[in-house]
C-alpha positions in Angstrom: 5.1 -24.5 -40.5 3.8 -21.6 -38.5 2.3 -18.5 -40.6 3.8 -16.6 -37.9 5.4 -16.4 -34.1 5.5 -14.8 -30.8 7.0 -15.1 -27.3 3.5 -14.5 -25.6 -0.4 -15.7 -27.3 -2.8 -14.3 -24.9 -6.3 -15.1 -25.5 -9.3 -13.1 -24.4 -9.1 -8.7 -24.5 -11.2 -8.0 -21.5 -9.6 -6.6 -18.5 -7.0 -9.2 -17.9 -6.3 -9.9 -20.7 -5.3 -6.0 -22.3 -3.7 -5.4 -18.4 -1.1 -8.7 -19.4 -0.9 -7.8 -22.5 0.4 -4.1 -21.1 2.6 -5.7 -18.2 4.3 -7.7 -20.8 4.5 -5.0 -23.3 6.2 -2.8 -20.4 8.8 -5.6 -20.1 9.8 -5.2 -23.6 8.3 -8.8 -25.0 5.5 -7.8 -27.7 2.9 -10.3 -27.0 0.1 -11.1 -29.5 -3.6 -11.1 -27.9 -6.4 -12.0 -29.7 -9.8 -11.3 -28.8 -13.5 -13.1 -30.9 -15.3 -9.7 -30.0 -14.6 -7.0 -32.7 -15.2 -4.2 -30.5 -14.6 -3.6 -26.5 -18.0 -4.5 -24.6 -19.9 -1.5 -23.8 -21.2 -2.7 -20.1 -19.4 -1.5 -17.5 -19.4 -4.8 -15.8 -16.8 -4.0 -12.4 -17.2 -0.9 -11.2 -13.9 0.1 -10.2 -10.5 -0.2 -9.7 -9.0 -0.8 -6.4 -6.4 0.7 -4.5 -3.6 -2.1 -5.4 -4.8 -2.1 -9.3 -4.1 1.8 -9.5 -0.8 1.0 -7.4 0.1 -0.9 -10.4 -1.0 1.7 -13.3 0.2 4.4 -10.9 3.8 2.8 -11.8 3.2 2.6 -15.6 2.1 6.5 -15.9 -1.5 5.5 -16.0 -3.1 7.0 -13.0 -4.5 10.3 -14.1 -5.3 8.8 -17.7 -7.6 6.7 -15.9 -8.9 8.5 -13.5 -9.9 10.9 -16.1 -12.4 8.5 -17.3 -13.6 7.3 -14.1 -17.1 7.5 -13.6 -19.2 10.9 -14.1 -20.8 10.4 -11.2 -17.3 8.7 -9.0 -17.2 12.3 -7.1 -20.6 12.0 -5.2 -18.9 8.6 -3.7 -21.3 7.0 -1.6 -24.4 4.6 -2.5 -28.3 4.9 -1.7 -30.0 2.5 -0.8 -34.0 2.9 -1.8 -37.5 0.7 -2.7 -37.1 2.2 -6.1 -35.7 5.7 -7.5 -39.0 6.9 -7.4 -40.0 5.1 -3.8 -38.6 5.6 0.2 -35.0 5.6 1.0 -33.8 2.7 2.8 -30.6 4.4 3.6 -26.9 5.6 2.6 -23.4 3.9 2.8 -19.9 5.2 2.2 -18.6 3.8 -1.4 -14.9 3.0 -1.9 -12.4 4.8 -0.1 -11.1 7.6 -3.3 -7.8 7.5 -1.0 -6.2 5.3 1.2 -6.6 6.2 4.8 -5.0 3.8 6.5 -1.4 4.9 4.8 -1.1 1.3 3.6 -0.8 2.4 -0.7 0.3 5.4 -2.3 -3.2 6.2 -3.8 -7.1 4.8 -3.5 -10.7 3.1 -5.5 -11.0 4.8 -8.8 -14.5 4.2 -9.7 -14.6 2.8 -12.9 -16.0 0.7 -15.1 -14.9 -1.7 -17.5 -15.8 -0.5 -20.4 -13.6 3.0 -19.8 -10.8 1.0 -18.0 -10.4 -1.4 -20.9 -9.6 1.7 -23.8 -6.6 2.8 -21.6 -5.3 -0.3 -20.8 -5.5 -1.4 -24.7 -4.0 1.9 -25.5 -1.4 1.6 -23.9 0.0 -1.4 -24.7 -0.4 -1.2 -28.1 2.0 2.3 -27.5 4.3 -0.4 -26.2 3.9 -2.7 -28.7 1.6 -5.5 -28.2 -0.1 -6.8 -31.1 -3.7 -6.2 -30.5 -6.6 -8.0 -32.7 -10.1 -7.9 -32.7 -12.4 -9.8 -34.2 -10.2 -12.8 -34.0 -10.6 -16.0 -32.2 -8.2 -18.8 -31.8 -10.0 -22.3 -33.0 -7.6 -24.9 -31.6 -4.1 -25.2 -30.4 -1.8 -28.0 -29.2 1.1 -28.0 -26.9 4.8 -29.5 -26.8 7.2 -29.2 -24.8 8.8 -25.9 -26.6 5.3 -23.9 -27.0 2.1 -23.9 -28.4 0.8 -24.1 -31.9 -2.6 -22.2 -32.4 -4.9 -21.7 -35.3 -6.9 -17.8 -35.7 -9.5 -17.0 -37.6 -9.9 -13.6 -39.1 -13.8 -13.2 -38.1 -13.8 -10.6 -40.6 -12.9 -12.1 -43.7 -12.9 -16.0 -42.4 -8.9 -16.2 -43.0 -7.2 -18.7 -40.7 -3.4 -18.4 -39.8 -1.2 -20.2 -37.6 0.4 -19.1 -34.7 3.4 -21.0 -32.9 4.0 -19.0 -29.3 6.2 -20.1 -26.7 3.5 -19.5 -23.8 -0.1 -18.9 -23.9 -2.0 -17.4 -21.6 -5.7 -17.8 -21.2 -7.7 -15.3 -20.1 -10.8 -16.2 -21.7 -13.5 -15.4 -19.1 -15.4 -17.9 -16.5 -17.1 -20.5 -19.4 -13.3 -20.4 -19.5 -13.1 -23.1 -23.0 -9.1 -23.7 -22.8 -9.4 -24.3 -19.2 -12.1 -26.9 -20.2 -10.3 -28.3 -22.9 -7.2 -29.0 -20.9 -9.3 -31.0 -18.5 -8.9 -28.4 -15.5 -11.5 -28.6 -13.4 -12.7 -26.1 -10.3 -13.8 -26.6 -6.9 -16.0 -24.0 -4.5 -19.1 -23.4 -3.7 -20.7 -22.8 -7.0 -23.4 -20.8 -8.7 -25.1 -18.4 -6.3 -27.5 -17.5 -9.2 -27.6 -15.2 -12.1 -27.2 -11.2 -12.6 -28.3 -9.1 -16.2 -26.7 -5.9 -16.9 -29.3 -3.6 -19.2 -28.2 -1.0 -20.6 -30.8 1.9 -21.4 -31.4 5.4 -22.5 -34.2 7.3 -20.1 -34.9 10.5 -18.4 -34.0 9.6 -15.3 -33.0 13.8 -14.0 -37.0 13.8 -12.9 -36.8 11.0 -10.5 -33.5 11.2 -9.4 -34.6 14.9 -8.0 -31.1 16.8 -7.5 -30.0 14.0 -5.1 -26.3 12.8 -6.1 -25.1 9.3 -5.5 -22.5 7.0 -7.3 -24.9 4.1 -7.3 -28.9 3.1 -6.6 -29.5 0.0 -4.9 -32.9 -0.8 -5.5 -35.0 -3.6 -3.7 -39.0 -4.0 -4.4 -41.4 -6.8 -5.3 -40.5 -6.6 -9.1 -36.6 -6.0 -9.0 -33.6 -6.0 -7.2 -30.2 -4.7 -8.8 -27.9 -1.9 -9.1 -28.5 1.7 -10.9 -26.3 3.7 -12.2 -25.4 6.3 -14.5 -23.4 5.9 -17.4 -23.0 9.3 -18.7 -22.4 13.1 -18.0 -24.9 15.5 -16.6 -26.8 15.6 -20.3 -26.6 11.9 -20.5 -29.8 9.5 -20.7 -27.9 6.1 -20.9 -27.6 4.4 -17.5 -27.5 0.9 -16.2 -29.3 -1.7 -14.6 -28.1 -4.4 -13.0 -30.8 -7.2 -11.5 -30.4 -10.1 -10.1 -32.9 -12.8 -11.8 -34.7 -15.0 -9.3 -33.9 -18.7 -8.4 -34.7 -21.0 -11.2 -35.5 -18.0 -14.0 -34.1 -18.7 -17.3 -32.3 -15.3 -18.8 -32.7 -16.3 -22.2 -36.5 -15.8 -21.9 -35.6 -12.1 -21.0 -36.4 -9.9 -24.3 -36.7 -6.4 -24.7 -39.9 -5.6 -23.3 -39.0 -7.6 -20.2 -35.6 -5.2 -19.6 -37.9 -2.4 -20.2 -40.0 -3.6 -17.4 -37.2 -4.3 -15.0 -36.1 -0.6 -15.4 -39.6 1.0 -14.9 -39.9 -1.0 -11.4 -36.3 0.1 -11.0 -37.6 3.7 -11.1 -40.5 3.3 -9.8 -42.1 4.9 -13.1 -45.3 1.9 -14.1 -44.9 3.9 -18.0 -41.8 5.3 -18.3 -40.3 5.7 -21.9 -37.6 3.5 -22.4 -35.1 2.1 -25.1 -33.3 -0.6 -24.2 -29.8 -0.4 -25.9 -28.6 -4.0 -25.4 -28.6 -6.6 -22.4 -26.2 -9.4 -20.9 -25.8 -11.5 -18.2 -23.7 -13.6 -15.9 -23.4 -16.2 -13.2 -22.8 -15.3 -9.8 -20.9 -18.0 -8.7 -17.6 -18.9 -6.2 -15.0 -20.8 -7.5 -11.5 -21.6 -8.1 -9.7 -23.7 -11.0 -8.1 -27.1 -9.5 -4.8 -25.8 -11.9 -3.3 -22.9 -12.7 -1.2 -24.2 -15.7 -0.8 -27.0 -18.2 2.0 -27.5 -19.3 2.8 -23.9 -21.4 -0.6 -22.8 -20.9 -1.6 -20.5 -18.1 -4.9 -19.4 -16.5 -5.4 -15.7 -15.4 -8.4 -14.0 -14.4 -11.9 -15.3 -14.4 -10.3 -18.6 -16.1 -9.0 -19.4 -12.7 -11.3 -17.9 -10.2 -14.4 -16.6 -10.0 -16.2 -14.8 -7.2 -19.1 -12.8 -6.3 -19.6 -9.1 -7.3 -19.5 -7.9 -3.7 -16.4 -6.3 -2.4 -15.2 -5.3 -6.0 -12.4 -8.1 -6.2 -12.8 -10.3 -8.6 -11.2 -8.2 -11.7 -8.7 -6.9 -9.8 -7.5 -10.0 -8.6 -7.3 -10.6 -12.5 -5.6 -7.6 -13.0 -2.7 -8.8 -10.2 -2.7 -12.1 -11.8 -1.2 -10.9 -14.9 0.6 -7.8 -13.0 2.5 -11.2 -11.3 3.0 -13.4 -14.3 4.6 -10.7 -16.7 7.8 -10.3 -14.7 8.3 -14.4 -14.9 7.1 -14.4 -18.3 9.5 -11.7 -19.1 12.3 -13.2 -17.4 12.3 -16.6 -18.7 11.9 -15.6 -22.4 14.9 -13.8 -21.4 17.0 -16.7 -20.4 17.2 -14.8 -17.1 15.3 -17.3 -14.8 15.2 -20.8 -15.5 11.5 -22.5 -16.6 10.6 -23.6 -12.5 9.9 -19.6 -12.0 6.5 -19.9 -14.0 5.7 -22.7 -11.3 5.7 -20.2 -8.6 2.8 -18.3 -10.6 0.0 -20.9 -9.3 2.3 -21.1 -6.3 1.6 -17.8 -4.9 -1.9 -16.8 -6.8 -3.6 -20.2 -5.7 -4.0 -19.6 -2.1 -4.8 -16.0 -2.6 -7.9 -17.1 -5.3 -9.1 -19.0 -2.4 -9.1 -16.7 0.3 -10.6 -13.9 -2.1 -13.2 -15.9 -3.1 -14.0 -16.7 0.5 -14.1 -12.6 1.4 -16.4 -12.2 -1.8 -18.7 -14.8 -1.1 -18.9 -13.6 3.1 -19.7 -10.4 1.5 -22.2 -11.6 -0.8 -24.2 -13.3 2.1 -23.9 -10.6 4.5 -26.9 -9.8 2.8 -29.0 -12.7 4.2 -27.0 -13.1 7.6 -23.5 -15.2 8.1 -23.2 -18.1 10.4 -20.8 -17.6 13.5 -17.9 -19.7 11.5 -18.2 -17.6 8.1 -18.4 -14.1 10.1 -15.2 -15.4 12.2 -13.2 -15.3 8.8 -14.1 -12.1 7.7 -10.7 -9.9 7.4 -10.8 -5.8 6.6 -10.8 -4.7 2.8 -7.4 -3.5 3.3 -6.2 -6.9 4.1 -8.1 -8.5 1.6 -6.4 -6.1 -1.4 -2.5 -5.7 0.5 -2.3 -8.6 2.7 -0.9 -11.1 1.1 1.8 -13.5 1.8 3.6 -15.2 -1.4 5.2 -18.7 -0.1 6.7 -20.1 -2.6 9.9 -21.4 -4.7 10.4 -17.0 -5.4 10.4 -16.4 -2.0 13.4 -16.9 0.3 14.6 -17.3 3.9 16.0 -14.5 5.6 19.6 -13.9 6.8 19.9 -13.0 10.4 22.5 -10.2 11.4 25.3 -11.9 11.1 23.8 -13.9 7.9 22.5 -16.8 9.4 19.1 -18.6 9.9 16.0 -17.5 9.3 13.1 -19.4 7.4 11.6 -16.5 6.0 8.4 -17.3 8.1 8.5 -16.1 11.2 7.4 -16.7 14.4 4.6 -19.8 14.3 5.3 -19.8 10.5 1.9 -18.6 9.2 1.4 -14.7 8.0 -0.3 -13.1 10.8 -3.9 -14.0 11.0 -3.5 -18.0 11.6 -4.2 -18.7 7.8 -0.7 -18.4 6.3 -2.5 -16.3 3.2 -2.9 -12.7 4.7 -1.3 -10.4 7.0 -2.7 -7.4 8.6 -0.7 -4.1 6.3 -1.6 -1.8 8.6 1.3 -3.4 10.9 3.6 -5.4 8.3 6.0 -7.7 9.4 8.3 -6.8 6.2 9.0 -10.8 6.5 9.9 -11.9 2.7 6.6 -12.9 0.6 4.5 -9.7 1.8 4.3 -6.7 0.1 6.7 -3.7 0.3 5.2 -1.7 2.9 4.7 1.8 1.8 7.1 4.6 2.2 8.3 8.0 1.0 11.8 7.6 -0.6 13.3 10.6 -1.7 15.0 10.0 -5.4 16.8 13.1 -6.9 15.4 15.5 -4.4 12.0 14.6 -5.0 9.4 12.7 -2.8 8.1 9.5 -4.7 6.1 6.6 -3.2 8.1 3.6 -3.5 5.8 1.7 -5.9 5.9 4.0 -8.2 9.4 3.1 -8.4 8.4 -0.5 -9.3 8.3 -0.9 -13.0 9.8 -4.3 -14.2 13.8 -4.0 -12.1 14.7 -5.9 -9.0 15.6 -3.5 -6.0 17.3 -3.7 -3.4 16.6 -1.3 -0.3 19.6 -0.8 2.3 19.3 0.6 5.6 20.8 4.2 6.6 24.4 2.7 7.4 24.1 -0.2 4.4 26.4 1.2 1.7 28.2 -2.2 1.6 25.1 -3.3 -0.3 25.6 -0.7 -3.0 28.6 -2.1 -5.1 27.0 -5.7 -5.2 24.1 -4.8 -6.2 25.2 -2.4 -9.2 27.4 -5.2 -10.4 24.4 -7.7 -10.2 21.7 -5.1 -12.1 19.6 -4.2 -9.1 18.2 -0.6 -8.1 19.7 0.7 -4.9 18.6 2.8 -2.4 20.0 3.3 0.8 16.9 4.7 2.9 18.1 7.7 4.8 20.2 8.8 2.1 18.4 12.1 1.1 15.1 11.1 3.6 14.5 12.3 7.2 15.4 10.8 9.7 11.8 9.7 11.2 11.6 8.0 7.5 14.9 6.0 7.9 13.6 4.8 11.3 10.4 3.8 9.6 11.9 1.5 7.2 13.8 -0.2 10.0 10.6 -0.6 11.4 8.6 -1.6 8.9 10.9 -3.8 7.2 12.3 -5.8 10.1 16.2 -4.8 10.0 18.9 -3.1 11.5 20.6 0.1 9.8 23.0 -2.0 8.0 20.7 -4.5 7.1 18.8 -4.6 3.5 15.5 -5.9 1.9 15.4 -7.5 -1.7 11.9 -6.4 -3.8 10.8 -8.2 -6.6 9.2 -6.6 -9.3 6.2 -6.9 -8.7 6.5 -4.9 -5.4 6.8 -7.9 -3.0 9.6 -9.0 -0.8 11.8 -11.8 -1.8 14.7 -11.8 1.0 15.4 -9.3 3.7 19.3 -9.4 5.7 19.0 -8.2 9.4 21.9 -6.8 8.9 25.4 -6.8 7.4 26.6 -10.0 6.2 30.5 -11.1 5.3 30.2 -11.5 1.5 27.2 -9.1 0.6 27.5 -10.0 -3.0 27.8 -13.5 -2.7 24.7 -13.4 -0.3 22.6 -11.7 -3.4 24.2 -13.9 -6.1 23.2 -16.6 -4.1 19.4 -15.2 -3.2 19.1 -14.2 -7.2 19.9 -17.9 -8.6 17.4 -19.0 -5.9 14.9 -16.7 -6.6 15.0 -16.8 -10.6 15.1 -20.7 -10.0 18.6 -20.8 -12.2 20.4 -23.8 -11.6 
């Protein structure tokens, strides 16, 4: 018999794993994570938070906390380029956009790293009741068909208890050992080769000469990587981030190597250095072959991997568990039958792969793209907002008078030829994108409309679609009726945007995308979302 129980075992506290652990929490189940580290890791790893990650905190409250630890150095915003910080300036480029200027999101990059992220995100949730432990690693666990059965070991003290969960959800990082263990392979185009991340204390104010930047790319003979500042103006302790040559063997790296990297870095041949600790990683592209097993499920790095260029590949973690928790949440509510937690690998799958794909372009751009790889490169803001969710969630349209419609559209694929992407800056509103943008007004106040989705199913009706309203209180949706309390020119874009007529009406999941859109009116409105809620929550 178990020591103990919970609804949700999530293994790993990194990014992903604290951000499901705080989704989950925020749908009120109390999930237990577990994490072999006794302390959060102090290299920033990713550097920021994109524009649909803060979208997603944004909606929990979290924006300013974490943008209050965002990098010291997030304001200067843009990147040099340079032989060394010492040596000639190759040139500048633009960092991440701090706001969205295409009008897609309802706020921009916050450039962060991991290791100030992580102490929000594992505040928070423990505020909302997750049960957080360090310093704790699970050993083994089986599976049945009512949950999983897991044994922890107390790294502290070397106790071992056992944990029965109903779900468990691995977020363990790319050597990913449940995803091994489960027989769940990957497929992609492998390691590219292998990155360290030094961290170091140094008077760097000398050589960095009044000039302000967010990061230092450096490229010489010696070293290439990334330099950046970790602290305030009377900080010492920066980063380093090379990339190790073809064939080189980190493990020979020791101290006096990392000290060496740094001084080419600067461009310094005897600059004092102390080296407070050093790490590294695979750069590789890949995706798992499997999203679940069974009651286990893959999130994060477990199930993709992808280069460090663009910024995605935490993120996408990040929206991997931001996706799951409402299914989680709903089926260990007897609210949605089991067959919701397949759409999961559903609807992340395909977007691993084409994220992957945009990393890895972006990752070569470096040494020159052939003609087909260049052909399939797609803007950031598609890559982050773009995506189109086919799966058993996601249902067909009704037409005006509540007929037809396949939920696809036109040739059937989502804008761009691929199926995977649409272009945001000109949304369909077809059912499996994201909610486009807009500015509702609730209780005589302005608010974006994601920050209105936190956990609740809403329905949005158009200005003359108060035949939705009744329905959908007696169901438990949100209602708004744009145009309502809104201008006029904010009614018309809705209509717009979305892809109906004034007394048509748009069903959002909660996680912010579109699961069913009406045209218009239809004869039984609340038999139509009955119907559309079963079907959606995969209830018999």
């Amino acid at each position: 018999m178990a020591d103990e129980t919970t609804e949700v075992l999530i293994v790993g506290g990194s990014m992903v794993g604290l951000a499901q652990a705080l989704f989950l929490a925020r749908q009120g189940i109390r999930p237990l994570l577990v994490e072999r580290h006794a302390e959060i890791s102090a290299h920033p790893r990713a550097q920021a938070a994109s524009p649909r990650t803060m979208e997603l905190l944004r909606a929990l409250g979290l924006e300013d906390a974490v943008r209050a630890r965002e990098n010291p150095h997030a304001q200067y915003g843009d990147i040099l380029q340079a032989e060394s910080l010492t040596g000639a300036e190759l040139g500048r480029f633009d960092g991440p956009f701090r706001h969205d200027p295409s009008d897609v999101g309802t706020t921009g990059w916050t450039l962060i790293g991991q290791d100030r992220l992580e102490p929000v995100l594992r505040e928070r949730a423990a505020e909302l009741g997750a049960d957080i432990r360090f310093a704790t690693e699970m050993t083994e666990f089986t599976q049945d068909a009512d949950g999983v059965t897991a044994v922890l070991r107390d790294l502290g003290d070397g106790s071992e208890r056992t944990v029965r969960a109903r779900y468990l959800v691995a977020a363990d990082g790319s050597r990913a050992p449940i995803r091994a263990s489960l027989g769940i392979g990957h497929h992609g185009p492998g390691v590219f080769g292998r990155q360290m991340n030094i961290v170091f204390h140094a008077d760097l104010d000398p050589y960095v000469a009044g000039r302000t930047f967010f990061l230092c790319f450096v490229s010489n003979p010696a070293v290439k990587g990334v330099l950046g500042k970790l602290g305030g103006a009377d900080s010492d302790r920066w980063v380093l981030a090379p990339s190790l040559p073809p064939g080189a063997d980190h493990r020979a790296y020791g101290t006096e190597d990392c000290v060496e990297l740094v001084r080419a870095a600067v461009g310094v041949p005897d600059l004092p250095v102390t080296v407070e600790s050093a790490t590294s990683w695979e750069i590789a592209a890949w995706v798992a072959d499997r999203f679940r097993s069974g009651r286990v499920l893959l999130a994060g790095d477990c199930a993709h991997v992808m280069p460090p260029t663009g910024g995605f590949g935490g993120n996408m973690g990040i929206q991997d568990a931001h996706n799951l928790a409402w299914k989680l949440a709903r089926v260990l509510r007897h609210e949605a039958g089991p067959g919701l937690l397949d759409t999961y690998e559903q609807e992340r799958a395909p977007v691993a792969e084409f994220t992957v794909d945009q990393g890895v372009i972006r990752y070569l751009q470096r040494s020159g793209l052939d003609e087909a790889a260049a052909a399939r490169h797609r803007p950031e803001t598609t890559v982050l907002f773009g995506h189109v969710y086919r799966s058993d969630a996601v249902v067909g349209e009704a037409g005006g008078d509540g007929t037809g419609g396949d939920g696809t559209g036109g040739d059937g694929t989502g804008g761009d030829g691929t199926g995977v992407v649409e272009d945001p800056t000109a949304p369909s509103g077809r059912p499996g994108t994201r909610a486009p943008h807009l500015p509702l007004v609730r209780q005589g106040k302005e608010v974006p409309l994601h920050d209105l989705l936190d956990g609740d199913f809403w329905l949005l009706a158009g200005p003359d679609g108060t035949a939705w309203q009744e329905p959908a209180a007696a169901l438990g949706l949100s209602f708004h009726r744009v145009g309502a309390e809104e201008p006029a020119e904010v009614a018309e874009r809705f209509l717009a945007r979305y892809g109906v007529q004034g007394t048509g009406a748009v069903l959002l999941r909660p996680d912010g995308f579109i699961a069913w859109r009406s045209g218009g009116a239809v004869g039984d409105p609340g038999g139509s979302l009955t119907a559309v809620l079963d079907a959606v929550l995969r209830r018999a």
